[in-house]
DSSP file (Angstrom, degrees, kcal/mol; ACC not computed):
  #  RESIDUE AA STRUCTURE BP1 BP2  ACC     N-H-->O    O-->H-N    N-H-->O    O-->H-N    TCO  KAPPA ALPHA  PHI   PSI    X-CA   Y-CA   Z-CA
    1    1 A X     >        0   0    0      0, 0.0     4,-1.1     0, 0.0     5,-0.0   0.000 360.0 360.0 360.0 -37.4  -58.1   13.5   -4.2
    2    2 A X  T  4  +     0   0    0      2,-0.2     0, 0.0     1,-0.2     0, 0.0   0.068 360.0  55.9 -65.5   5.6  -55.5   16.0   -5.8
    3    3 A X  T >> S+     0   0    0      3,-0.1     4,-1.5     2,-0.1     3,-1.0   0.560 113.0  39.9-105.1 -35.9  -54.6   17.4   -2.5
    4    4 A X  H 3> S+     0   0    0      1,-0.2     4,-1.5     2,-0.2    -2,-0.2   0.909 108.5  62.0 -32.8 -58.0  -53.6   13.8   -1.2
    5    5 A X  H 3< S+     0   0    0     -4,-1.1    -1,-0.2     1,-0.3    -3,-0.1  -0.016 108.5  38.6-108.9   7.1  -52.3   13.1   -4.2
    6    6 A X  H <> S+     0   0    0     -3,-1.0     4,-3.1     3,-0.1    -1,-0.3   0.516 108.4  62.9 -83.9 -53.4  -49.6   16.2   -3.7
    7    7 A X  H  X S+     0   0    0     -4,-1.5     4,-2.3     1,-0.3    -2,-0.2   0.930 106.7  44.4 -55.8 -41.7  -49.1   15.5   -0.2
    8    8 A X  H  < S+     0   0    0     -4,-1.5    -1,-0.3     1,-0.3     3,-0.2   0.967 108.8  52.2 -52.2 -45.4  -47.7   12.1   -1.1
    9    9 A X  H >> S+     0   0    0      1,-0.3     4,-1.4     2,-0.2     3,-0.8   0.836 110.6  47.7 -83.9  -9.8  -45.7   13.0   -3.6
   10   10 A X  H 3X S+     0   0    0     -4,-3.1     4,-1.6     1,-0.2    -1,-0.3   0.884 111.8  54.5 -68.4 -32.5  -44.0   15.8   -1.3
   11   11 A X  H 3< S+     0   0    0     -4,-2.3    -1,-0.2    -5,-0.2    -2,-0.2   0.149 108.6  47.9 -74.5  15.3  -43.6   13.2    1.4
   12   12 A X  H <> S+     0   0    0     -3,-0.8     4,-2.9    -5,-0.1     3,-0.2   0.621 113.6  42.7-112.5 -60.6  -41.9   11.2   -1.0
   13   13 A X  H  X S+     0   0    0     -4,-1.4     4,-1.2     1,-0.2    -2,-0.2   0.828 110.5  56.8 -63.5 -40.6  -39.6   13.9   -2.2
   14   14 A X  H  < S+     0   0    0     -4,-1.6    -1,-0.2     1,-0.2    -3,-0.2   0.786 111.0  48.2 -76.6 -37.9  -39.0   15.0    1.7
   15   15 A X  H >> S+     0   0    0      2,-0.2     4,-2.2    -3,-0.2     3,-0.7   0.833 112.6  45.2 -58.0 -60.1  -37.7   11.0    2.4
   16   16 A X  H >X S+     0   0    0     -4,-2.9     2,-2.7     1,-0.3     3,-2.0   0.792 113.8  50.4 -80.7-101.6  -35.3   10.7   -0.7
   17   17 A X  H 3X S+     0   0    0     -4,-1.2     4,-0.6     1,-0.3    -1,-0.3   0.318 109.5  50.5 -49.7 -12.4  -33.9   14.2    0.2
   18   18 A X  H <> S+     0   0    0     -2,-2.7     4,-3.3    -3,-0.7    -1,-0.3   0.829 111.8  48.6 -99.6 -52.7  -33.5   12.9    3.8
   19   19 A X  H <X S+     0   0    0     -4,-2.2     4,-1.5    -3,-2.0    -2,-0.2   0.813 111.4  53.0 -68.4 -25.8  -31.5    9.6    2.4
   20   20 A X  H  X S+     0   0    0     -4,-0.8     4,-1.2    -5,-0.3    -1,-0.2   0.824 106.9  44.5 -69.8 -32.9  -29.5   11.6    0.4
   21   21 A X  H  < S+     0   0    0     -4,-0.6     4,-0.4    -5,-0.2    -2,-0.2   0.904 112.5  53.5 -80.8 -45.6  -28.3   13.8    2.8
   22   22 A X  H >< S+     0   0    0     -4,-3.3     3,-1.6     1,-0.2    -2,-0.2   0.899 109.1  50.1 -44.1 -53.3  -27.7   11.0    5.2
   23   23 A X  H >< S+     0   0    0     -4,-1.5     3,-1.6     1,-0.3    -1,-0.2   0.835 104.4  58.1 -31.7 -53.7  -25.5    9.1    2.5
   24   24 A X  T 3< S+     0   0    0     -4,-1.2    -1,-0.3     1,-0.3    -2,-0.2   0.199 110.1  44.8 -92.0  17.3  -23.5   12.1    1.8
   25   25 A X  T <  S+     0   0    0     -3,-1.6     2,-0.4    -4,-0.4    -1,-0.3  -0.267  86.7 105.3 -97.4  25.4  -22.5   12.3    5.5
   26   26 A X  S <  S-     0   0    0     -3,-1.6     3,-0.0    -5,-0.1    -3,-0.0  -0.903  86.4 -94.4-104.7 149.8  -21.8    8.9    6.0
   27   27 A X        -     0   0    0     -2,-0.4     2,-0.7     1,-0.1    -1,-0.1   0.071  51.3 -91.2 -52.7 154.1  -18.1    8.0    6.2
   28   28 A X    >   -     0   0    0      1,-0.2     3,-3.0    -3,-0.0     4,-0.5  -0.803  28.6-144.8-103.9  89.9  -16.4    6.8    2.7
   29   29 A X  T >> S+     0   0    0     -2,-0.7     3,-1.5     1,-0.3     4,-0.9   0.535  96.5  62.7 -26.6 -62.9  -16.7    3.1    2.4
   30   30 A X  H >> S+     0   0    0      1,-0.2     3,-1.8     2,-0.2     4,-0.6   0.786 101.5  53.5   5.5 -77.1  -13.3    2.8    0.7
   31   31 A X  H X4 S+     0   0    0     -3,-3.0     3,-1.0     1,-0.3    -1,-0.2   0.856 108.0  49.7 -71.8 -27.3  -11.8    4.2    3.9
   32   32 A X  H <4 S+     0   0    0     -3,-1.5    -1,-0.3    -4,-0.5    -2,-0.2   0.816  97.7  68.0 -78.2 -13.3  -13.6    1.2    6.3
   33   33 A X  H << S+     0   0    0     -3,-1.8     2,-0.6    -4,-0.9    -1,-0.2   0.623  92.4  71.8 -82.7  -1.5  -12.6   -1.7    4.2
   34   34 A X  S << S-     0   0    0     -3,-1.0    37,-0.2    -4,-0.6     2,-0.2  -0.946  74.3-135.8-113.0 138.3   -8.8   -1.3    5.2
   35   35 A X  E     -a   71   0A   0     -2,-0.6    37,-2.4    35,-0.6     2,-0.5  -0.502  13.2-121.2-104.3 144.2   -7.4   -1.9    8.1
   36   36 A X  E     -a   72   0A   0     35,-0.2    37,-0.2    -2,-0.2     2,-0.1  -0.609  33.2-174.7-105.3 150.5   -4.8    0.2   10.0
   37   37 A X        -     0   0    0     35,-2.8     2,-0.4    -2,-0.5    37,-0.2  -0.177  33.3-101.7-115.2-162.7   -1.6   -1.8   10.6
   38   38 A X     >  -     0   0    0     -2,-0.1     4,-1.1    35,-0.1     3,-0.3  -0.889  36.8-109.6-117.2 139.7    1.4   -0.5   12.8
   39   39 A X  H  > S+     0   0    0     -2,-0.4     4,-2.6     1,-0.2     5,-0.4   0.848 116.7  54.3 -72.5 -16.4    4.4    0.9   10.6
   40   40 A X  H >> S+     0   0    0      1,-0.2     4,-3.4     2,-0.2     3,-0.7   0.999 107.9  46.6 -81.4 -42.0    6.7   -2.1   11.6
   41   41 A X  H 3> S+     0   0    0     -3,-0.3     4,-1.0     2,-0.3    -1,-0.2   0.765 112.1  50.8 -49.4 -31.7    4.2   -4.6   10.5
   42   42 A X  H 3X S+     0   0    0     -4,-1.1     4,-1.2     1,-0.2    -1,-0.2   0.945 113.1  48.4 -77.3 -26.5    4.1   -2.5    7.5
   43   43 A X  H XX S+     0   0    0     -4,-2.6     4,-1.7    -3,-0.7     3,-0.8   0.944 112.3  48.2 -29.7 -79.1    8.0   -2.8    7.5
   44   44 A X  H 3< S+     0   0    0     -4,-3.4    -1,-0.2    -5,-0.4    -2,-0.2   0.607 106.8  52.1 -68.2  -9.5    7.9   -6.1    7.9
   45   45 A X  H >X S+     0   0    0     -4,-1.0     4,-0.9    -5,-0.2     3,-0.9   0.947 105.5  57.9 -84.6 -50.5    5.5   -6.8    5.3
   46   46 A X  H << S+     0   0    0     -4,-1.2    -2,-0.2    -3,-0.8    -3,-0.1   0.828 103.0  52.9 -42.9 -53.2    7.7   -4.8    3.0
   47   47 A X  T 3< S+     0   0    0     -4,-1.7    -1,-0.3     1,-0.3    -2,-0.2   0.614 110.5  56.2 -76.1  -5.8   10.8   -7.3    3.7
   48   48 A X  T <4 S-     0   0    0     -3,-0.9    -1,-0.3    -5,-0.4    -2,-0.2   0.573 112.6-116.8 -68.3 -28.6    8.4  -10.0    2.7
   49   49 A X  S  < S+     0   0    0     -4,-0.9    -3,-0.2    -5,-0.0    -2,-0.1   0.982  72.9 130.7  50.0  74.0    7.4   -9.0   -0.3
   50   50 A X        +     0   0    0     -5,-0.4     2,-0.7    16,-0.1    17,-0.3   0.300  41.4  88.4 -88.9 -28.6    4.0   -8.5    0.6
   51   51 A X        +     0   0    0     14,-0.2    14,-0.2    -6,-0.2     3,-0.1  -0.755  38.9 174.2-113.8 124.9    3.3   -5.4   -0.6
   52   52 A X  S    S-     0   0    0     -2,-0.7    39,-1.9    12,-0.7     2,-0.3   0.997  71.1  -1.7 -71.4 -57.4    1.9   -4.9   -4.3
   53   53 A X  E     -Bc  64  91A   0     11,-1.6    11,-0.7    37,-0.3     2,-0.5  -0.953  52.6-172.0-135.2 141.6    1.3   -1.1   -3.9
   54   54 A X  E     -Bc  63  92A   0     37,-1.0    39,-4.8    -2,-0.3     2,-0.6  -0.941  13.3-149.5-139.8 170.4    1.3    2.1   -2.0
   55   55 A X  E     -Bc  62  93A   0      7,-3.6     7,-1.2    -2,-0.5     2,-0.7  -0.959  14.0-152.4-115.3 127.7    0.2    5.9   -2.0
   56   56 A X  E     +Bc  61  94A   0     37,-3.0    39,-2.6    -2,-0.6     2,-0.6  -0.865  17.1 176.5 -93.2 101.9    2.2    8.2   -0.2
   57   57 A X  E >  S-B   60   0A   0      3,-2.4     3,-1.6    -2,-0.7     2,-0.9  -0.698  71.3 -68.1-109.7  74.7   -0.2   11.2    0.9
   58   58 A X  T 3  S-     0   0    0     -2,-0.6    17,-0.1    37,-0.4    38,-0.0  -0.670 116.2 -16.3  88.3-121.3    2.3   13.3    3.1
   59   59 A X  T 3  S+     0   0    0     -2,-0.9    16,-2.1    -3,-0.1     2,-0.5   0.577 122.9  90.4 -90.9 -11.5    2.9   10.8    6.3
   60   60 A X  E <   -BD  57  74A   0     -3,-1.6    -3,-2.4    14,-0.2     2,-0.4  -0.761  55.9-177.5 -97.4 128.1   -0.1    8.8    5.6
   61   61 A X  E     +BD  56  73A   0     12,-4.1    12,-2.1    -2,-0.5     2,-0.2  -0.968   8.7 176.5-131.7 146.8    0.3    5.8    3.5
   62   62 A X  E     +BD  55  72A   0     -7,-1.2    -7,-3.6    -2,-0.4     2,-0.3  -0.682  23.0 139.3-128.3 160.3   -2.6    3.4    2.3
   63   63 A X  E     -BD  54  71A   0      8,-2.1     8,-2.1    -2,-0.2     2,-0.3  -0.942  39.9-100.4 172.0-176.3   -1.7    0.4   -0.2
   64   64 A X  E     -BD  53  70A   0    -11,-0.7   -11,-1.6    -2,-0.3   -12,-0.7  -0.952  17.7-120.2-134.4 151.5   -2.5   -3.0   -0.7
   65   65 A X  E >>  - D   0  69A   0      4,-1.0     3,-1.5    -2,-0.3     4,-0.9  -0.841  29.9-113.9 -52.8  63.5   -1.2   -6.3   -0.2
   66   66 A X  T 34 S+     0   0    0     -2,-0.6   -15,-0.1     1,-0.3    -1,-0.1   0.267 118.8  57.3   0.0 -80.3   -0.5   -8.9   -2.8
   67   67 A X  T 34 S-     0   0    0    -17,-0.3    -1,-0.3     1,-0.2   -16,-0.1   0.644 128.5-109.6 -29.5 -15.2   -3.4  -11.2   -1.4
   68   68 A X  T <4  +     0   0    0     -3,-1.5     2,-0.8     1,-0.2    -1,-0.2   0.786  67.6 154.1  79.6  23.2   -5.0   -8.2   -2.3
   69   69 A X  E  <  - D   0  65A   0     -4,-0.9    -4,-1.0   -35,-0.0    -1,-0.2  -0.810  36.1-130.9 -91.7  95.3   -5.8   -6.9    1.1
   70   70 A X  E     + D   0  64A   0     -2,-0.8   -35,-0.6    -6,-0.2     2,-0.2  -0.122  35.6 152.7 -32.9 136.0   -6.3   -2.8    2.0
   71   71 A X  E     -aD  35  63A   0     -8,-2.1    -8,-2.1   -37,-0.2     2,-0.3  -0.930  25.9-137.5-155.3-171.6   -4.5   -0.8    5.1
   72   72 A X  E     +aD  36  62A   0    -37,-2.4   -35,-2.8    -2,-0.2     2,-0.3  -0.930  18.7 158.2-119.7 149.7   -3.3    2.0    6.4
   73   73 A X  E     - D   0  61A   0    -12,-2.1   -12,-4.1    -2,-0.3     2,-0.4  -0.982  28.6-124.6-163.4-179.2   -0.8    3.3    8.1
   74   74 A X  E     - D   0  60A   0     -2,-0.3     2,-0.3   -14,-0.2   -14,-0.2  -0.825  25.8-145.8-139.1 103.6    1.3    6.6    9.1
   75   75 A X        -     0   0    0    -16,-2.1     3,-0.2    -2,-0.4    -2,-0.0  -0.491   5.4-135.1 -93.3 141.4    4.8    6.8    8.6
   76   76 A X        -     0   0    0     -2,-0.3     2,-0.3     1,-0.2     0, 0.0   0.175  57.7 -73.8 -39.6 177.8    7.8    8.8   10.9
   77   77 A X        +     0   0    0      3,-0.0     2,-0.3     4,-0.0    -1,-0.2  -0.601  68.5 163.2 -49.9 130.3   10.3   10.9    8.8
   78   78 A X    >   -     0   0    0     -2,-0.3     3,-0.9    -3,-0.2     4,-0.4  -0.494  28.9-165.1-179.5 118.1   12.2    8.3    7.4
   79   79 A X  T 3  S+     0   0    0     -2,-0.3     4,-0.2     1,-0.3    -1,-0.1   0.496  85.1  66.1 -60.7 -19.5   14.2    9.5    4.6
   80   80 A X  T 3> S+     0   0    0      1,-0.1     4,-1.8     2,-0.1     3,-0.5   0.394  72.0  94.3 -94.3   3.1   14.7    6.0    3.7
   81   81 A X  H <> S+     0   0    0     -3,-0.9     4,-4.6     1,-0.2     5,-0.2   0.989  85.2  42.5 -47.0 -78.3   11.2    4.7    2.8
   82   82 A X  H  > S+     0   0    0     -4,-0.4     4,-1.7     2,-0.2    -1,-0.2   0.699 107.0  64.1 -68.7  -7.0   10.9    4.9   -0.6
   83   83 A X  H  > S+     0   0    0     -3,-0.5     4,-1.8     2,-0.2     5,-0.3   0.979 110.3  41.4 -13.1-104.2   14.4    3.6   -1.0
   84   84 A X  H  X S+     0   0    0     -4,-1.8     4,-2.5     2,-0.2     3,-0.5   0.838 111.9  51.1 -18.9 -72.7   13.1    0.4    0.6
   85   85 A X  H ><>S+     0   0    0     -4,-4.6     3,-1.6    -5,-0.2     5,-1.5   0.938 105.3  57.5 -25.4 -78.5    9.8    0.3   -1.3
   86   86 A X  H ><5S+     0   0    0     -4,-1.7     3,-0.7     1,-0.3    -2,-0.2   0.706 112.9  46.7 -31.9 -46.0   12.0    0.8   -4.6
   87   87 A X  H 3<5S+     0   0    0     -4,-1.8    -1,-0.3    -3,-0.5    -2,-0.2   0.923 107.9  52.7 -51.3 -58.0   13.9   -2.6   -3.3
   88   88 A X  T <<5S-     0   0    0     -4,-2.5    -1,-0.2    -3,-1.6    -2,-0.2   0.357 110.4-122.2 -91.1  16.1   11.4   -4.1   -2.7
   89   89 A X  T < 5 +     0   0    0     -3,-0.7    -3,-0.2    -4,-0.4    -1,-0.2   0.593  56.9 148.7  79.0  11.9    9.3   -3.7   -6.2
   90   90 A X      < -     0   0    0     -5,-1.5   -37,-0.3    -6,-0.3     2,-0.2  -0.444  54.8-117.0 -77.0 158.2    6.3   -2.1   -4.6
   91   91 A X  E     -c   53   0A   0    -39,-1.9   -37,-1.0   -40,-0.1     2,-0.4  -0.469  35.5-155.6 -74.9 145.5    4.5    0.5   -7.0
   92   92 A X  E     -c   54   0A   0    -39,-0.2     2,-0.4    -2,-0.2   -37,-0.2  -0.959  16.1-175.4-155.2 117.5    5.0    3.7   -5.2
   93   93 A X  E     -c   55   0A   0    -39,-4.8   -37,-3.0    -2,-0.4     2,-0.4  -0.935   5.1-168.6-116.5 155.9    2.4    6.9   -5.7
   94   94 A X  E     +c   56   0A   0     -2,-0.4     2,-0.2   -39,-0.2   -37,-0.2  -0.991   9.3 179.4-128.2 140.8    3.3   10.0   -4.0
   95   95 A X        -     0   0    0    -39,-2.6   -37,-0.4    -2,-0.4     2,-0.2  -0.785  33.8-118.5-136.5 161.7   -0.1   13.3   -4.0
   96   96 A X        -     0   0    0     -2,-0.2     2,-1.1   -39,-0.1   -39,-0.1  -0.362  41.8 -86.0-101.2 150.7    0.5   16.1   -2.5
   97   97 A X        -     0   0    0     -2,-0.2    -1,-0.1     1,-0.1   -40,-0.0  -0.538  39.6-101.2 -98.6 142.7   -1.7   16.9    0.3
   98   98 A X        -     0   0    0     -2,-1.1    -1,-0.1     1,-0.1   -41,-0.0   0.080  15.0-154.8 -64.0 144.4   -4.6   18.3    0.3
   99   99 A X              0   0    0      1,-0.3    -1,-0.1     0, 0.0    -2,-0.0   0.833 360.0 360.0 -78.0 -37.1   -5.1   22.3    1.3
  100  100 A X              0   0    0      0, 0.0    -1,-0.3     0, 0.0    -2,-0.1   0.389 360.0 360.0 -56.2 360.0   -8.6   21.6    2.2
């Protein structure tokens, strides 16, 4: 009964190490609940005064919506962006990107 009663509990242990590793290759929820928009829609949202906030990560910028609605999107050079933002009240974070 105390060799069963090993077996289990390694086949136990062997299961939760298997759902853990799976979790920690699964894709970042965060990133699937926002949707990726086009930069002229994102534009156009901007001259709306649609957009509460954004993060600037290099060319890629995520934010949210008043309504409280996630996206994404990835912007050209344009030297005039945060300009625009600034106009338009939006919250603007800039991180550097990451070396990884």
């Amino acid at each position: 009964m105390n060799n069963l009663g090993r077996n289990i509990a390694l086949w136990v242990a062997v299961a939760l190490f298997l759902v853990v590793l799976y979790n920690v290759f699964q894709p970042s929820s965060q990133q699937s609940d926002s949707s990726q928009i086009a930069y002229s829609s994102f534009l156009d949202e901007v001259k709306n005064n649609q957009v509460q906030a954004v993060t600037i990560t290099g060319q890629d910028i995520t934010g949210q919506t008043k309504d409280g609605k996630s996206f994404e999107t990835y912007a050209p050079e344009d030297a005039a962006l945060v300009s625009k933002l600034e106009d338009a009240g939006v919250s603007v974070t800039a991180k550097p990107i990451d070396g990884g």
